[in-house]
C-alpha positions in Angstrom: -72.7 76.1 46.8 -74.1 78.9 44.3 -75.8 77.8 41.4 -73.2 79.0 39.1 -70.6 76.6 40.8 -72.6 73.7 40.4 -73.1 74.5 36.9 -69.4 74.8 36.1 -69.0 71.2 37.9 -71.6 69.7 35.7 -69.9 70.6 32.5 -66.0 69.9 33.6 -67.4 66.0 34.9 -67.3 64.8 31.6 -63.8 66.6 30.5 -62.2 64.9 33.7 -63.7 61.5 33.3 -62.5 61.3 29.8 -58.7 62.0 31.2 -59.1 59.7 33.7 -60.1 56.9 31.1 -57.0 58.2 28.7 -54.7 57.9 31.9 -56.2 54.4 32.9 -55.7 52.8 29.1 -53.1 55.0 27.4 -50.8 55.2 30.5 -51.4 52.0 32.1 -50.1 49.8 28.5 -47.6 51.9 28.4 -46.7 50.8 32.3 -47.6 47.5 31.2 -45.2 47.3 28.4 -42.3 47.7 30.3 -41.1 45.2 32.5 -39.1 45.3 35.6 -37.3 42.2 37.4 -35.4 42.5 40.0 -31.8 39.9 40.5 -27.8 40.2 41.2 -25.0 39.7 39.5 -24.6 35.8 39.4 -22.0 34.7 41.2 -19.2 32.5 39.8 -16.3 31.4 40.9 -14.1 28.3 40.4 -11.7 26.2 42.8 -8.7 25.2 40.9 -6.9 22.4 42.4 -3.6 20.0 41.6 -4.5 17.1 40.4 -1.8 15.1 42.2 -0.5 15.2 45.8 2.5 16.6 47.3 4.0 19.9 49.1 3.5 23.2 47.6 6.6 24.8 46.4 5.2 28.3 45.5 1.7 30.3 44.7 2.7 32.5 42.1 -0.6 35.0 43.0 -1.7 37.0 45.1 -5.7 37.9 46.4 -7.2 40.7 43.9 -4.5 40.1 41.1 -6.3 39.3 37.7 -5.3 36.3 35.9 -5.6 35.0 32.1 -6.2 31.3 31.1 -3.2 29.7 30.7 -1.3 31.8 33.8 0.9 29.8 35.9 -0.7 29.6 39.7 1.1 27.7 41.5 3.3 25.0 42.1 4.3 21.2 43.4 7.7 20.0 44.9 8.7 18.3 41.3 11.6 16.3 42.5 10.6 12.8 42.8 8.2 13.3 39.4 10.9 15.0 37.3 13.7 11.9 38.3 10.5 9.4 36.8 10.4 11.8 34.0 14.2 11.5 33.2 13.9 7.7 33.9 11.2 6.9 32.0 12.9 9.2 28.8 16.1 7.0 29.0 14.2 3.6 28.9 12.0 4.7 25.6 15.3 6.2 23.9 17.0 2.6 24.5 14.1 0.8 23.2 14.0 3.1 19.8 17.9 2.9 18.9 16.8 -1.2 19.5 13.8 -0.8 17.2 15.8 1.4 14.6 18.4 -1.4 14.3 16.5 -4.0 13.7 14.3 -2.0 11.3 17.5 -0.9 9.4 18.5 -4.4 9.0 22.2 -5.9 8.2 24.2 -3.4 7.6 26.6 -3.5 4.4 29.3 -4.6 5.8 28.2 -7.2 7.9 26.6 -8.7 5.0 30.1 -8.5 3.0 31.5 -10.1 6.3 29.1 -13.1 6.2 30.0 -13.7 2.5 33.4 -13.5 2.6 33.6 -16.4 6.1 30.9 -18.3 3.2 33.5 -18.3 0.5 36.4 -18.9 2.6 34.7 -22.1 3.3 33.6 -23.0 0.4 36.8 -22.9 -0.8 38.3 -25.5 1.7 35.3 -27.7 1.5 35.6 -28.2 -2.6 39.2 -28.6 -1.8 38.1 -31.3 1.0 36.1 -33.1 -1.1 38.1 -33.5 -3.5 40.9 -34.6 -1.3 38.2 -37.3 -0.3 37.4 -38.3 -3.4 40.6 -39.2 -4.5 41.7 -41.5 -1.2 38.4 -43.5 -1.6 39.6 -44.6 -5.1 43.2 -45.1 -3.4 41.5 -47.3 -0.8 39.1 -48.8 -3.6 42.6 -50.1 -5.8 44.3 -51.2 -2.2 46.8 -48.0 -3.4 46.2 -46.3 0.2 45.1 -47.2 3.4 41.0 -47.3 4.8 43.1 -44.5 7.8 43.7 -41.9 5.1 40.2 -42.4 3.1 38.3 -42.2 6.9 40.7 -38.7 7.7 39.8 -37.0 4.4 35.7 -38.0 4.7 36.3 -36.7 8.4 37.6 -33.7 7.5 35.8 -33.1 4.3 32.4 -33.9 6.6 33.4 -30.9 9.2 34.3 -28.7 6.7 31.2 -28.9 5.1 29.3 -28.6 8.1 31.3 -25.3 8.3 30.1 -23.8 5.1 26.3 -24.7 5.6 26.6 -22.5 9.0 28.1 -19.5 7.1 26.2 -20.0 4.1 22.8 -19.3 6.2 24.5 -16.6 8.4 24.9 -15.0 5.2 21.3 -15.4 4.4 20.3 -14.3 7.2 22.4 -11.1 7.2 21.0 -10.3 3.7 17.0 -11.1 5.1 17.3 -9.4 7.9 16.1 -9.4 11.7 12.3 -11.6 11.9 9.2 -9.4 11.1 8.0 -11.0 15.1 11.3 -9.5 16.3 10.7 -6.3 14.8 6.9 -6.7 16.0 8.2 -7.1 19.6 10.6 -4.3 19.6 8.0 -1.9 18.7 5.7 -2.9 21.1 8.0 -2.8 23.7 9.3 1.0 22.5 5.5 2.0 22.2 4.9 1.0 25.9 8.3 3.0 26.9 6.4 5.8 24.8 3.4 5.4 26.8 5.2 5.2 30.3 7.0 8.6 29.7 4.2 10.3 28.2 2.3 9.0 32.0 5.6 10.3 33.7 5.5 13.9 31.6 1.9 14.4 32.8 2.7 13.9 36.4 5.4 15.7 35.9 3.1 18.4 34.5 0.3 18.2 37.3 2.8 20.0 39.7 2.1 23.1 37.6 -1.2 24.6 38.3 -2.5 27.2 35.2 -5.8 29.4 35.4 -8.2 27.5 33.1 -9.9 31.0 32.5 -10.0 34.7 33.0 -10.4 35.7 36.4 -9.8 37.7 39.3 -8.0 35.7 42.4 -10.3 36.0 45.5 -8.5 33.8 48.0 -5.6 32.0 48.7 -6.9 28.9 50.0 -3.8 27.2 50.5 0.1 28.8 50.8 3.6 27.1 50.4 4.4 24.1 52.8 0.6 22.7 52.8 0.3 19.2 51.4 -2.1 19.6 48.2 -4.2 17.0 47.0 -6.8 16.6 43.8 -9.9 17.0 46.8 -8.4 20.2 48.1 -9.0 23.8 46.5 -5.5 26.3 46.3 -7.3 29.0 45.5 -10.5 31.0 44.5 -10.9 32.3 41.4 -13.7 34.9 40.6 -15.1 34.8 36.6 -16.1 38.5 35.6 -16.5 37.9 32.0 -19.0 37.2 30.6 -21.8 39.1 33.4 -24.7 38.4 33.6 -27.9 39.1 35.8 -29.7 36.6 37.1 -33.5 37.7 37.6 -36.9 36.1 36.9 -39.6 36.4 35.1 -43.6 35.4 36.0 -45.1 33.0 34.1 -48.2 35.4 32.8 -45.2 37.7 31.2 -43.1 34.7 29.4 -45.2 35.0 26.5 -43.8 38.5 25.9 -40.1 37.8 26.5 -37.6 36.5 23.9 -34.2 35.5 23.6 -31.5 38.5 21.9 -34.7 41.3 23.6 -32.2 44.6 24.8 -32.4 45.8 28.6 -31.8 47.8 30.5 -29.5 47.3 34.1 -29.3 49.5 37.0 -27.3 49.2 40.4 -28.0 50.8 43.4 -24.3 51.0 44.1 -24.5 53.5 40.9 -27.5 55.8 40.8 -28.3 57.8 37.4 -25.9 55.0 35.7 -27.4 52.6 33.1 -26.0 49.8 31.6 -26.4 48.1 28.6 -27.4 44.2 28.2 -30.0 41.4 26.3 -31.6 38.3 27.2 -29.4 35.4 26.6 -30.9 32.4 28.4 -34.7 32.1 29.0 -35.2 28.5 31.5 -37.3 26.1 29.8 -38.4 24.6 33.2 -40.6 26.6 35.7 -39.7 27.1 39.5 -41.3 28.3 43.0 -40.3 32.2 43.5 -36.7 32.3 45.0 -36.6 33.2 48.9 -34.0 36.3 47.4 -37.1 37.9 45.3 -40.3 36.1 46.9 -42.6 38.6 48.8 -45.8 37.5 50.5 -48.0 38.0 47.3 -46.0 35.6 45.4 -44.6 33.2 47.8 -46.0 30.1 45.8 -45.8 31.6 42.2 -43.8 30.2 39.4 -41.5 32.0 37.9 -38.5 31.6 34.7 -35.1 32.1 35.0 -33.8 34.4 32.8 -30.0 35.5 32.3 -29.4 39.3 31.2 -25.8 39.6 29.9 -24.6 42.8 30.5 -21.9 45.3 28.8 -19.7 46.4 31.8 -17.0 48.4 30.2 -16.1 50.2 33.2 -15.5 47.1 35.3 -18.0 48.6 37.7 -20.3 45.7 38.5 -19.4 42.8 40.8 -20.5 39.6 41.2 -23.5 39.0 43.8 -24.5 43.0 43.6 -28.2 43.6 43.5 -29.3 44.5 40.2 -33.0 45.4 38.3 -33.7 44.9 35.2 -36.0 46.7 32.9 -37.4 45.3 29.3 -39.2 47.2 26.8 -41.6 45.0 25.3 -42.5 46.6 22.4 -38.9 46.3 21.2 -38.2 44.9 17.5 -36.8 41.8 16.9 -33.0 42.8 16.7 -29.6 41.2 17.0 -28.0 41.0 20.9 -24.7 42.0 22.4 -22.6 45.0 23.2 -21.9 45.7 19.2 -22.9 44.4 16.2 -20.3 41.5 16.0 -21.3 39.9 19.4 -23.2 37.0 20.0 -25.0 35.7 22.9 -22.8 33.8 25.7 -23.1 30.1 25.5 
């Protein structure tokens, strides 16, 4: 090598060194500040069964169709249930028409009934009496016989018993039925009560409704098959919310933070970028997965993290492969797709 070669190597040695040392430092943090973790879409799914035993009637779905909460599913044979129901209605309505009566009382007329038998007999028994009186001073002055004063106190006695018995039927009409009878009625109406409302929700477990938003994966069971509370009808995939479920080394959790933005990529869609934030950080550390372990880390620990995502395309599905990146340098900010959503609890 000529002299004048070496020469121009000697002063470019320091110019390349220096941008080595700028790339090393100024690129490397840069690297360093944004983190990549690598997940799937979780997967969940619910198994919505009857929660009483009998024959199917009908499955009102069908695989792929998309249900909301409160869709009807499927169905039970009712009969034997909605004959309890109609059973059990007609025994509380007999026991409130008893409990009304007796709460209502005598009514008007009964009372005016009562009174009137009372008077009749009063009026007899003051004529009895008198009657009496006057043979006992007959039989005093030997003017009439002992027969005639015994027949007047005899009759003037029954008479009298007479009256008494109206006189406290008409109290009783104007007081009323017994607070313990009125007691025991309404316990006995409340029990009805509780029996029909036991027969309306059998009656209602042969209805089986979505319990959220979903997408129906499989039809476990079909029309004919005995259902029971231990046996799944059908699977139902949960979309919304998404989230990714990745996880984070322990020497970067001091950098993460719940409501931090990211950043989601799919292979399924290359180029395509979606939207999401941290919503869940695990407060407990675990051994590296077997799905994300390599040899390097095989007995590292790791944090769960959760990374909703904003999937307004309905692209993503559940289980797909996902990675994640996080700018760490990010302000603290506000998560969610817009500025009125909140993290998923």
């Amino acid at each position: 090598m000529s002299k004048s070669a070496l020469f121009v190597l000697a002063a470019l040695a320091p110019i390349a060194l220096g941008g080595g040392w700028l790339y090393l430092h100024h690129g490397g943090a840069e690297g360093a500040d944004l983190l990549t973790l690598y997940g799937d879409v979780d997967i969940r799914e619910v198994q919505p069964a009857f929660n009483d035993s009998g024959p199917i009637a009908t499955i009102l779905v069908q695989e792929g169709a998309r249900v909301k909460c409160g869709d009807l599913l499927a169905t039970l044979d009712d009969t034997r249930y909605a004959a309890a129901l109609a059973q059990a209605k007609g025994q509380m309505e007999n026991l409130k028409q008893t409990l009304d009566k007796l709460v209502a009382g005598s009514r008007p007329e009964e009372i005016a009934q009562a009174k009137a038998s009372m008077d009749a007999l009063q009026t007899t028994y003051l004529n009895n009496e008198a009657t009496y009186k006057r043979y006992d001073a007959l039989a005093a002055a030997n003017a009439g016989t002992i027969q005639q004063r015994d027949d007047a106190k005899a009759a003037f006695e029954s008479v009298r018993q007479q009256y008494e018995a109206a006189r406290q039927a008409y109290v009783l009409a104007v007081e009323g039925p017994r607070v313990e009878d009125i007691g025991a009625a309404r316990a006995a109406y409340e029990a009805a009560q509780a029996a029909t409302a036991l027969a309306q929700r059998q009656f209602d477990d042969t209805r089986l409704y979505a319990q959220s938003d979903g997408v129906v994966e499989d039809r476990i069971l079909e029309p004919g098959d005995m259902a029971s509370p231990a046996t799944p009808v059908l699977t139902v995939a949960l979309p919304n919310p998404l989230w990714v479920r990745a996880y984070a080394p322990e020497n970067e959790l001091g950098r993460i933070r719940l409501g931090m933005k990211a950043s989601v990529t799919v292979d399924s869609y290359p180029g395509r970028t979606y939207e999401g934030w941290i919503g869940y950080i695990s407060p407990t550390a675990e051994f590296t997965p077997k799905t994300v372990e390599t040899p390097e880390l095989r007995t590292a620990l790791v944090y769960q993290l959760r990374v909703y995502v904003c999937d307004a395309h309905g692209d993503l599905r559940l289980g797909m492969p996902a990675t994640v990146h996080i700018d760490l340098t990010q302000p603290a900010q506000a998560p969610g797709c817009g500025a009125s959503d909140a993290v998923p609890q």
